[in-house]
MARTI-826460 format. One record per residue: x, y, z of N, C-alpha, C in turn. Coordinates in steps of 0.1 Angstrom, whole numbers, padded with zeros to 4 digits, always signed. Each point is the difference from the previous one (the first is absolute). Example, Ala and Ser with C-alpha at 12.3 -4.5 7.8 and 13.67 -1.06 7.14 Angstrom:
# MARTI-826460
+0132-0057+0078-0009+0012+0000+0009+0012+0000/-0004+0011-0007+0009+0011+0000-0008+0011+0008/
END
This chain:
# MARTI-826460
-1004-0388+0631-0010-0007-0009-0006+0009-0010/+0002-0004-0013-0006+0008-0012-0013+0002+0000/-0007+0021-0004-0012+0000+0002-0010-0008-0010/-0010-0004+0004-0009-0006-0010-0005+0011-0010/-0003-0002-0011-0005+0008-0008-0013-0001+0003/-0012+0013-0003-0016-0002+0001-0005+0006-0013/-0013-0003-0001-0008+0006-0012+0006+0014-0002/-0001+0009-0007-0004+0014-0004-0009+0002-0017/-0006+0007+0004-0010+0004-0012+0005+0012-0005/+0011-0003-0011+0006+0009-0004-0010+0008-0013/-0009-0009-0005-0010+0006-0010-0010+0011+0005/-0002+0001+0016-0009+0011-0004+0007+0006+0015/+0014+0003+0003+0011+0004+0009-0001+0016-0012/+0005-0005-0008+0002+0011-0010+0017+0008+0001/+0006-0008+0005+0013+0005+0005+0010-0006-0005/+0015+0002+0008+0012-0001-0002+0000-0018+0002/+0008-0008-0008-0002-0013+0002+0004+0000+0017/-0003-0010+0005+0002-0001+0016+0006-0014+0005/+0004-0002+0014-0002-0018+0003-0008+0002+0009/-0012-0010+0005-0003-0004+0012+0002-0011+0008/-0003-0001+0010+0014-0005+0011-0016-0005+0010/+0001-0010+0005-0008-0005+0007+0009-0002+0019/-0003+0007+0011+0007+0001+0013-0009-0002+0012/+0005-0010+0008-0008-0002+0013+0003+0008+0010/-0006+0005+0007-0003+0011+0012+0005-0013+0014/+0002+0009+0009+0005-0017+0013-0010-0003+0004/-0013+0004-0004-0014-0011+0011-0006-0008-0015/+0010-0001-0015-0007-0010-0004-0007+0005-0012/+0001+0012-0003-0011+0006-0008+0007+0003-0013/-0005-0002-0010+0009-0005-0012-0004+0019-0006/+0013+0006-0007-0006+0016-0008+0004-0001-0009/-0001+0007-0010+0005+0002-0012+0007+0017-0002/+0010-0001-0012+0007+0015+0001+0003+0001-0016/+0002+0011+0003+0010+0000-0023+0007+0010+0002/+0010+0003-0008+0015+0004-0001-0002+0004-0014/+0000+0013-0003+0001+0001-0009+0013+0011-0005/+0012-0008-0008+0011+0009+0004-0001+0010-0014/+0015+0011+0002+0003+0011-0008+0017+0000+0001/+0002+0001-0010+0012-0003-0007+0009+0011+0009/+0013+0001+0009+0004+0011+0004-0007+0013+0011/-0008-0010+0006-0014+0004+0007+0010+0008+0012/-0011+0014+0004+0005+0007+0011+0000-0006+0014/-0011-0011-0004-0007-0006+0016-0008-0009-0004/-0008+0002+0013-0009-0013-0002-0016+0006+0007/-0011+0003-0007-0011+0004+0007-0009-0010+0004/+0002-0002+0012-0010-0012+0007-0014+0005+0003/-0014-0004-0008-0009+0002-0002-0013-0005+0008/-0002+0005+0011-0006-0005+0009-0017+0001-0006/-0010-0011-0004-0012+0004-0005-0007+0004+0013/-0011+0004-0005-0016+0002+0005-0004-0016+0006/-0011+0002+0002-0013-0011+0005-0004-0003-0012/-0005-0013-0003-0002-0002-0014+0008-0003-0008/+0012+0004-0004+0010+0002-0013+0009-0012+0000/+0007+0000-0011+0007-0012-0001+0006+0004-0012/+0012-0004-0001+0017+0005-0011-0005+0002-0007/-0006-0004-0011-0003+0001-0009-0006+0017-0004/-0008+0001+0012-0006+0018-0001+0012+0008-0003/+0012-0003+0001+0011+0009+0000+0013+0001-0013/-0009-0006-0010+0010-0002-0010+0003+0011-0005/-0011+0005-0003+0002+0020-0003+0010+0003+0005/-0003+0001+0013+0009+0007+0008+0013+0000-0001/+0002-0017+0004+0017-0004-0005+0002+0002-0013/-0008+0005-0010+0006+0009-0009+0006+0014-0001/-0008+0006+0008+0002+0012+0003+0013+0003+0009/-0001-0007+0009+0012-0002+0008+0012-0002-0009/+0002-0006-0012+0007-0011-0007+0006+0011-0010/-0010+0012-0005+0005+0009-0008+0010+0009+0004/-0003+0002+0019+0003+0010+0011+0013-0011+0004/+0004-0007-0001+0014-0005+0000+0000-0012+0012/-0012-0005+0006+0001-0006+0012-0011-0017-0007/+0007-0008+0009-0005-0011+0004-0010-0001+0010/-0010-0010-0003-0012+0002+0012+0000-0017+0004/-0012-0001+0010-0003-0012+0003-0012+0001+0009/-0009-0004-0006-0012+0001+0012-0007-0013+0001/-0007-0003+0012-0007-0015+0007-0015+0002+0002/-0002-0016+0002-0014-0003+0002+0006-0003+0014/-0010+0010+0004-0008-0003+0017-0003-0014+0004/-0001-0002+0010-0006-0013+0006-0014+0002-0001/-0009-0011-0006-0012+0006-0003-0008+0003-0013/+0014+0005-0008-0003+0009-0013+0007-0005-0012/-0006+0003-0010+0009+0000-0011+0003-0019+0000/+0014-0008-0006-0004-0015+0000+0006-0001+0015/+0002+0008+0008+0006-0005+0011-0009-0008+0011/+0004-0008+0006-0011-0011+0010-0012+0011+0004/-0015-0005-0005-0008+0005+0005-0007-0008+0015/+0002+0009+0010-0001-0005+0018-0015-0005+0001/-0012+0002-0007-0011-0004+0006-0009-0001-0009/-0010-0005-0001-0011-0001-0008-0016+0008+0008/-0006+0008-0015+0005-0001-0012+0013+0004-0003/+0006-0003-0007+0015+0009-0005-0001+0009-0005/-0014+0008-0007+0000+0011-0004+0000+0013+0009/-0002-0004+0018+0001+0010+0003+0013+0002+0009/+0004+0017-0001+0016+0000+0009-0002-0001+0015/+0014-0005-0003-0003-0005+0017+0017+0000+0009/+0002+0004+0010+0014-0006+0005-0005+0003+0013/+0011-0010+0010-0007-0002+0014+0008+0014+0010/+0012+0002-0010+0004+0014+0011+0008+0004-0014/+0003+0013+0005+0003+0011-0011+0016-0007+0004/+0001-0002+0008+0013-0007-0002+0010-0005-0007/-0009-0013-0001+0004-0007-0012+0003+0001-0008/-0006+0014-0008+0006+0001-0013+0016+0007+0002/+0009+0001+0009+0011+0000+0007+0009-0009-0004/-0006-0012+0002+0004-0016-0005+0001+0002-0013/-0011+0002-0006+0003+0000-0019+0010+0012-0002/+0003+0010+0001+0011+0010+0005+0011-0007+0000/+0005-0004+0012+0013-0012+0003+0001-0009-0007/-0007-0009-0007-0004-0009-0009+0013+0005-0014/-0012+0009-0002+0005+0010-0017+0014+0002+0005/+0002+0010+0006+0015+0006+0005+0015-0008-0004/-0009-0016+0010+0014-0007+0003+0003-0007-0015/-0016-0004-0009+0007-0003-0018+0007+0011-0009/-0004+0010+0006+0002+0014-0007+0020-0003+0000/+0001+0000+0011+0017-0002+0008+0009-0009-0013/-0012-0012-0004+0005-0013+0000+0003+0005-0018/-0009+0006-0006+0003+0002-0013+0008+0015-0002/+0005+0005+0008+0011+0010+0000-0004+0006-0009/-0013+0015+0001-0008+0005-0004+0011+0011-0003/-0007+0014-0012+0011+0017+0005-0004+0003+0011/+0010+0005+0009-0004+0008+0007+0004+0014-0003/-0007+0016+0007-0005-0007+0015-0014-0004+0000/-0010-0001+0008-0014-0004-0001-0006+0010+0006/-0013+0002-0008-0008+0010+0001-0014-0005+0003/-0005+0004+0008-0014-0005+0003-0012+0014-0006/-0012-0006-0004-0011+0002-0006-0010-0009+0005/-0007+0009+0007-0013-0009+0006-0012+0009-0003/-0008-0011-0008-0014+0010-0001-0011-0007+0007/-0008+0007+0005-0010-0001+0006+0005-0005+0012/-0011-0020+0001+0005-0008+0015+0016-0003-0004/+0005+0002-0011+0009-0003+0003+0010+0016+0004/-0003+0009+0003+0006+0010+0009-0002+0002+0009/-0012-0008+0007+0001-0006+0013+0011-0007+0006/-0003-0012-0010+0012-0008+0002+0016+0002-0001/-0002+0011-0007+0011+0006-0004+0008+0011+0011/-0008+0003+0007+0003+0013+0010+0007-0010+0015/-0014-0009+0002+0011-0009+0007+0013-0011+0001/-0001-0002-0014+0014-0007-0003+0014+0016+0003/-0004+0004-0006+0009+0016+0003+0005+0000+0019/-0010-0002+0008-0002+0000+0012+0012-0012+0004/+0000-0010-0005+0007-0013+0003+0008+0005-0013/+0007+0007-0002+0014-0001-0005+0001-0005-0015/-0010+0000-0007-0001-0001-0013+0017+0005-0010/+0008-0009-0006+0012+0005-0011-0002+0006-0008/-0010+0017+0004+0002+0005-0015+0003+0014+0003/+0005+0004-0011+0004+0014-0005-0006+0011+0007/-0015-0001-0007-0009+0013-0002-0010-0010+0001/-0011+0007+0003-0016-0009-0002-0013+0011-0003/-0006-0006-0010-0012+0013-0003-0009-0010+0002/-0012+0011+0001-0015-0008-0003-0009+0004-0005/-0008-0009-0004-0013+0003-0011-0012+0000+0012/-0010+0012-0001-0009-0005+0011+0000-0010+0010/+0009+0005+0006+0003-0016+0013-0017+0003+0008/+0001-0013+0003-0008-0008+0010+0002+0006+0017/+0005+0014+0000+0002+0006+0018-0015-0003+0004/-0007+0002-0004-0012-0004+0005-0015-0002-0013/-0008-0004+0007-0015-0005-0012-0008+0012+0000/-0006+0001-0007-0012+0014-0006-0009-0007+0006/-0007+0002+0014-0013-0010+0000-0006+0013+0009/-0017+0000-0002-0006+0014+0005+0004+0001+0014/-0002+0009+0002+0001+0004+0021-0015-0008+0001/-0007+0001-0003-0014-0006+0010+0003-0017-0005/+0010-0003-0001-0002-0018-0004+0011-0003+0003/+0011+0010+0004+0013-0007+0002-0004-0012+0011/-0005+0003+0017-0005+0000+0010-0004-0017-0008/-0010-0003-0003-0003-0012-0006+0010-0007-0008/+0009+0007-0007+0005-0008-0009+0007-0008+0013/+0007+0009+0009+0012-0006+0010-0008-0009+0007/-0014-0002+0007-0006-0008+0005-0002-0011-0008/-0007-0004-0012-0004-0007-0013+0016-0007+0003/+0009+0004-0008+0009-0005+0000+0012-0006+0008/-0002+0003+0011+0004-0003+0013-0006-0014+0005/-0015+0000-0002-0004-0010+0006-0003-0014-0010/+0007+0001-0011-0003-0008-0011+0008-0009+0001/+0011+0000+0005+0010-0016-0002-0005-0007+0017/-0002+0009+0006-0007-0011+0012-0016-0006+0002/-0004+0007-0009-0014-0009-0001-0004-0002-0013/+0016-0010-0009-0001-0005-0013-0002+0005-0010/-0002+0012-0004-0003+0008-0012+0010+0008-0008/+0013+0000+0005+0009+0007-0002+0004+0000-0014/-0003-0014-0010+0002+0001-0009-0009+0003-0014/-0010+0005+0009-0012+0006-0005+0005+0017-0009/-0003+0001-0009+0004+0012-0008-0008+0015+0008/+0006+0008+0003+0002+0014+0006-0017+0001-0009/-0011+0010+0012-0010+0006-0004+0002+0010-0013/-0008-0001-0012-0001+0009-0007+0011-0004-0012/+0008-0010+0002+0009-0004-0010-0007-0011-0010/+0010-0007-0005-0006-0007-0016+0012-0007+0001/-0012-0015-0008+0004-0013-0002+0010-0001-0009/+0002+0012-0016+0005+0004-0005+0012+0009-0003/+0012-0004-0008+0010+0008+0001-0003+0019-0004/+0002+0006+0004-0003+0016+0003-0002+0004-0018/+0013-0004-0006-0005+0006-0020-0009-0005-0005/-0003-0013+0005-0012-0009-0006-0013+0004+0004/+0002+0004+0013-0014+0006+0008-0004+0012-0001/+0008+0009-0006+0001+0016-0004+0004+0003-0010/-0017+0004-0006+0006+0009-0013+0009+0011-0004/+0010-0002-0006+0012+0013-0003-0007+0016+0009/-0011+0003-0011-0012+0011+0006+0002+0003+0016/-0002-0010+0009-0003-0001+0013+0010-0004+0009/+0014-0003-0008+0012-0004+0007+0007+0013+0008/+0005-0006+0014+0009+0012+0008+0016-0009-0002/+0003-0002-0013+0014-0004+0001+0006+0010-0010/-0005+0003-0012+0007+0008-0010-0010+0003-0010/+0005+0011-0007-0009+0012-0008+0004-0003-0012/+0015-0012-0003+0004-0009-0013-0005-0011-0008/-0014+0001-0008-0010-0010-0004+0011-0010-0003/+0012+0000-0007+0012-0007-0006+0002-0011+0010/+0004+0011+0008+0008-0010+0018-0011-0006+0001/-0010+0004+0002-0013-0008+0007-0002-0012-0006/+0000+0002-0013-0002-0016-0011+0009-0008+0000/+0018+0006+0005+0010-0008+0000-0004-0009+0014/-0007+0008+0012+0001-0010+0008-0010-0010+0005/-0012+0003-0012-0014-0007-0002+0006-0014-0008/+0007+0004-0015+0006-0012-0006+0008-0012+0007/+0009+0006+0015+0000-0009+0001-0001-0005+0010/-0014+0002+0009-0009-0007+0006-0009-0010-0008/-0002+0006-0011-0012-0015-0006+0014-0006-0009/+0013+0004-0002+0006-0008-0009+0004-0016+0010/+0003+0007+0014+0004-0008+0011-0006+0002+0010/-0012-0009+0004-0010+0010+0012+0007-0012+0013/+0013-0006-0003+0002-0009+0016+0006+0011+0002/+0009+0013-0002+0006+0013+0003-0008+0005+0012/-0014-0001-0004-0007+0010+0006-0007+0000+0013/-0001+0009+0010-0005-0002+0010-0012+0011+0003/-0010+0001+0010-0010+0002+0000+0001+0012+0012/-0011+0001+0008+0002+0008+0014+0006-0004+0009/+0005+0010+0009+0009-0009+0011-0010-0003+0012/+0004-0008+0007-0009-0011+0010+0002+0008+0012/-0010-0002+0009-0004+0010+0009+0016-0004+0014/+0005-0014-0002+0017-0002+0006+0008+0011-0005/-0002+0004-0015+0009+0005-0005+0000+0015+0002/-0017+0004+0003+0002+0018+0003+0006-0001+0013/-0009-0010+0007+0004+0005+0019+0022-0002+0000/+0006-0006-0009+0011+0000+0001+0007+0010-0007/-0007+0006-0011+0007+0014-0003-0003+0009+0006/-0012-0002+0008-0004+0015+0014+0013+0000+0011/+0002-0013+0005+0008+0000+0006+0014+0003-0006/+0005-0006-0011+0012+0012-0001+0002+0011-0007/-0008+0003-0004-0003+0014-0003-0001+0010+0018/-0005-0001+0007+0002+0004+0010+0014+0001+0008/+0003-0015+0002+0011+0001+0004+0017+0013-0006/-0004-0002-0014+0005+0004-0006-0001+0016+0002/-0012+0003+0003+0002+0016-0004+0009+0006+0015/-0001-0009+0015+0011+0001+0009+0014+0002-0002/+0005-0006-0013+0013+0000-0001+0009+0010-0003/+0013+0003+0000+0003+0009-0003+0007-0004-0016/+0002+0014-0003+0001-0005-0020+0014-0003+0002/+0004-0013-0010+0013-0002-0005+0009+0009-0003/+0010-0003-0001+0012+0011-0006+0004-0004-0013/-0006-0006-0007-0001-0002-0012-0008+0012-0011/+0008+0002-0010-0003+0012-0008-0015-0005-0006/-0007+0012-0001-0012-0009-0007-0011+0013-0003/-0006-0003-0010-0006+0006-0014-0013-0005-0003/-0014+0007+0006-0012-0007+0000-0009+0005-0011/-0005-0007-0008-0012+0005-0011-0011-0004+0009/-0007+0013-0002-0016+0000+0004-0010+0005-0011/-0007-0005-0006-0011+0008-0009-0013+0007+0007/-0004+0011-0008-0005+0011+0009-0016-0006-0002/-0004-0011-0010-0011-0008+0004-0004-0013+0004/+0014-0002+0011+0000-0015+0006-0015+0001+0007/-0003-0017-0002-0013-0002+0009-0002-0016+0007/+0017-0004+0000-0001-0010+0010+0008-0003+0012/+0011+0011-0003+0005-0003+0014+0002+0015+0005/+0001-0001+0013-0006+0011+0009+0013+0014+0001/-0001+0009-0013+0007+0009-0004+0007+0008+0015/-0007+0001+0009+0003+0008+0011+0014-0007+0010/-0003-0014+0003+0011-0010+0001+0013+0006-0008/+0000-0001-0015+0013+0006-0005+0004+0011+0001/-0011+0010+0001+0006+0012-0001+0008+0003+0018/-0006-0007+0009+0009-0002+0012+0011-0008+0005/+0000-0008-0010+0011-0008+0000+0014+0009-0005/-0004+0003-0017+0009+0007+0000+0007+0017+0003/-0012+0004+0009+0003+0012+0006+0010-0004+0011/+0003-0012+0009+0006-0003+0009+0017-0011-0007/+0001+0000-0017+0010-0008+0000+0015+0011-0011/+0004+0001+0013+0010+0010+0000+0011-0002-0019/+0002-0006-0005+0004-0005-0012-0012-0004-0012/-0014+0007+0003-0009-0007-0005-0005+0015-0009/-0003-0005-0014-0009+0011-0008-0009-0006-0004/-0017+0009-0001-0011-0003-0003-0002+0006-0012/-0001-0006-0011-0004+0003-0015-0018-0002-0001/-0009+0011+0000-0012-0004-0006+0000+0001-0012/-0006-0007-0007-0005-0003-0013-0011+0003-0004/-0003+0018-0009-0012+0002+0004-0009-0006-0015/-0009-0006+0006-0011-0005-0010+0000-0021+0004/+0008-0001+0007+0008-0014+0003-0007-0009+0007/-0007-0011-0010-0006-0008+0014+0008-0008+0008/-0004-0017-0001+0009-0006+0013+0013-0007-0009/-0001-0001-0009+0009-0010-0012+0010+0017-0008/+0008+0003+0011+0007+0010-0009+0012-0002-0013/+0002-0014+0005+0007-0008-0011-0007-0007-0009/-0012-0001+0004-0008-0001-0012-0015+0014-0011/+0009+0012+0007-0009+0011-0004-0001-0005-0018/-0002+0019-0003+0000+0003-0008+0018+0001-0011/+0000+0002-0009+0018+0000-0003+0006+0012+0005/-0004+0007-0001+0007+0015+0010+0001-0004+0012/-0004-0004+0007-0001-0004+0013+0011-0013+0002/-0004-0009-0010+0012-0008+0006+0014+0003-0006/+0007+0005-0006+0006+0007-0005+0008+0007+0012/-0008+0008+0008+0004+0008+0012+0007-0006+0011/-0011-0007+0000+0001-0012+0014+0014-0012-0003/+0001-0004-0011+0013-0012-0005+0013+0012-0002/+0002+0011-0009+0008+0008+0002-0001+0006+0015/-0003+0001+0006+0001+0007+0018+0003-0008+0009/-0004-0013-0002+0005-0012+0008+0016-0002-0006/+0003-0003-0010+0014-0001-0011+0008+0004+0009/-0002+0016-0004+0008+0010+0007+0007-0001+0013/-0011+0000+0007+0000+0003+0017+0005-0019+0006/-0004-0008-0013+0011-0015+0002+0013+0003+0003/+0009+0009-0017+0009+0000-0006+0010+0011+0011/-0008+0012+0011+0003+0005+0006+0007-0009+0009/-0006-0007+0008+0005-0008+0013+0007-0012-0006/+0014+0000-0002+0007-0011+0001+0005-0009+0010/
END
C-alpha cells in the first residue's frame, strides 16, 4: 500500500526539500516522518528527536548532513510534533510506557524498507530520543554506527526530590492525575517560555530564534511539559536501562560541558562501560549541540560524518 503523504513546514524547516510520509504504529496510532534525500548519499541518518520536537526542528541539520554526503529522516513521536496526540490537554507529553515508542520505531523501519532508502543506516538520537535510541540498539536496531546527542540515560532531577518525584509520579495514573503536567513544569512550549538569556538549550541567539519562529509560526508542532505518566515512565526506563549491558554497536556520544537537563553522570557511565563507545565533550556545550554555536556545530556534523563514513 502506497505511503500517504503528510504536511511538512518546509518554510520555517530551513532545509533540504524533503517528503513527509504519514505511518501507523500496530496499536493504531497514526506518526508522521520525512526523508530527506542526497544525491549519491553514503547512508541514511535516522534522526531520533528529543521530547518536544518534531521534523521540522531538523531541517538544518539535514542540511548539514546533506553537505556531509548522507541522507536523513527523522519522526514525530507519539504525542509530539503532528503525530496522534494520546490525551488531553494535548499540550502535555505523555506515553503510557516507554515502550511504545518501540512501535513508532517498527512503524518507521518497516516504511523506511518500503521506499528503498541509501543504505547503510545510521542512527542519531538526541536527547529522549537516545533513550529511545539505546534501546532500539538493545532490540537489534539495522544500523551501522549510532551516536548521540545528550541522550536521555537518565533526568537531572535534585537528590532531595528525586525520592518524591518517583512517589508523585508513581502514584499519578492510579489515583487519576497522571495526565496532569510534572511539578514545576509549564503549560507552555520551553522557547516560548524562556527567554534566549535564561535558556539551557544553546548559547546560539540564531538557533534559538530558528526554533522560536517556528513555534509561533506553527504552535499545533508544539508541546508543553511532560505529564507526571510521562516522567514516572521515563524513570522507569531510564533505570531499567542503566542494568543493561552496552550494545556492540559502534557509537560516538556528544556531551556539552554545560548540560543542565539530563543527568551527565548517567552518560559518562554508560559510556565508560560501552566497549566500541567514544565520549566527545563539548567544552562550553549546552543541551542542543547540534544546535550550538557555528564552531560547535561544525564539530559535532563533521565528527558524526566521519565516524558515519567509517562504519560501512
Amino acid at each position: 500500500m502506497p505511503l500517504q503523504s503528510a504536511p511538512y513546514h518546509h518554510d520555517v524547516a530551513e532545509g533540504p526539500e524533503a517528503s513527509a510520509y504519514w505511518v501507523t504504529a500496530d496499536d493504531g496510532v497514526r506518526l508522521r516522518f520525512a526523508f530527506w534525500p542526497q544525491e549519491a548519499a553514503k547512508g541514511t541518518v535516522l534522526l531520533f528527536p528529543g521530547r518536544t520536537e518534531y521534523i521540522e526542528k531538523y531541517g538544518r541539520a539535514a542540511q548539514d548532513f546533506a553537505a556531509r554526503g548522507f541522507a536523513m529522516v527523522a519522526i514525530d513521536w507519539r504525542g509530539q510534533g503532528l503525530a496522534d496526540r494520546l490525551v488531553k490537554p494535548d499540550y502535555a507529553g505523555y506515553v503510557v510506557d516507554f515502550a511504545d515508542y518501540q512501535r513508532d520505531v517498527a512503524a518507521v523501519m518497516t516504511a523506511l524498507r518500503d521506499l528503498d532508502l541509501p543504505q547503510p543506516f545510521y542512527l542519531l538520537g538526541h536527547s529522549m530520543g537516545g533513550c529511545i535510541g539505546l534501546r532500539s540498539l538493545l532490540q537489534d536496531l539495522p544500523v551501522a554506527a549510532a551516536a548521540f546527542s545528550a541522550p536521555m540515560w537518565g533526568i537531572r532531577i535534585s537528590p532531595f526530590l528525586r525520592p518524591a518525584a518517583w512517589a508523585l509520579s508513581t502514584l499519578a495514573t492510579p489515583f487519576g492525575f497522571g495526565t496532569q503536567l510534572a511539578p514545576g513544569t509549564s503549560a507552555t512550549t520551553y522557547v516560548l517560555d524562556q527567554s534566549f538569556q535564561d535558556n539551557d538549550l544553546t548559547k546560539d541567539a540564531d538557533m534559538y530564534a530558528y526554533m522560536q519562529r517556528q513555534m509561533r509560526s506553527y504552535p499545533a508542532l508544539s508541546l508543553a511539559g511532560p505529564s507526571l505518566r510521562w516522567l514516572n515512565a521515563a524513570l522507569q526506563e531510564c533505570l531499567d536501562l542503566r542494568t543493561q549491558t552496552s550494545p556492540g554497536t559502534p557509537c560516538l556520544t556528544f556531551l556539552g560541558t554545560d548540560e543542565a537537563i539530563v543527568d551527565t553522570q548517567d552518560i559518562h557511565d554508560r559510556m565508560a562501560r560501552w566497549p566500541n563507545g567514544t565520549l566527545d565533550v563539548i567544552a562550553k556545550g549546552e543541551h542542543e549541540v547540534m544546535m550550538e554555536v557555528p564552531q560547535t556545530r561544525r564539530h559535532v556534523f563533521d565528527a558524526a560524518a566521519e565516524f558515519f563514513a567509517s562504519h560501512t
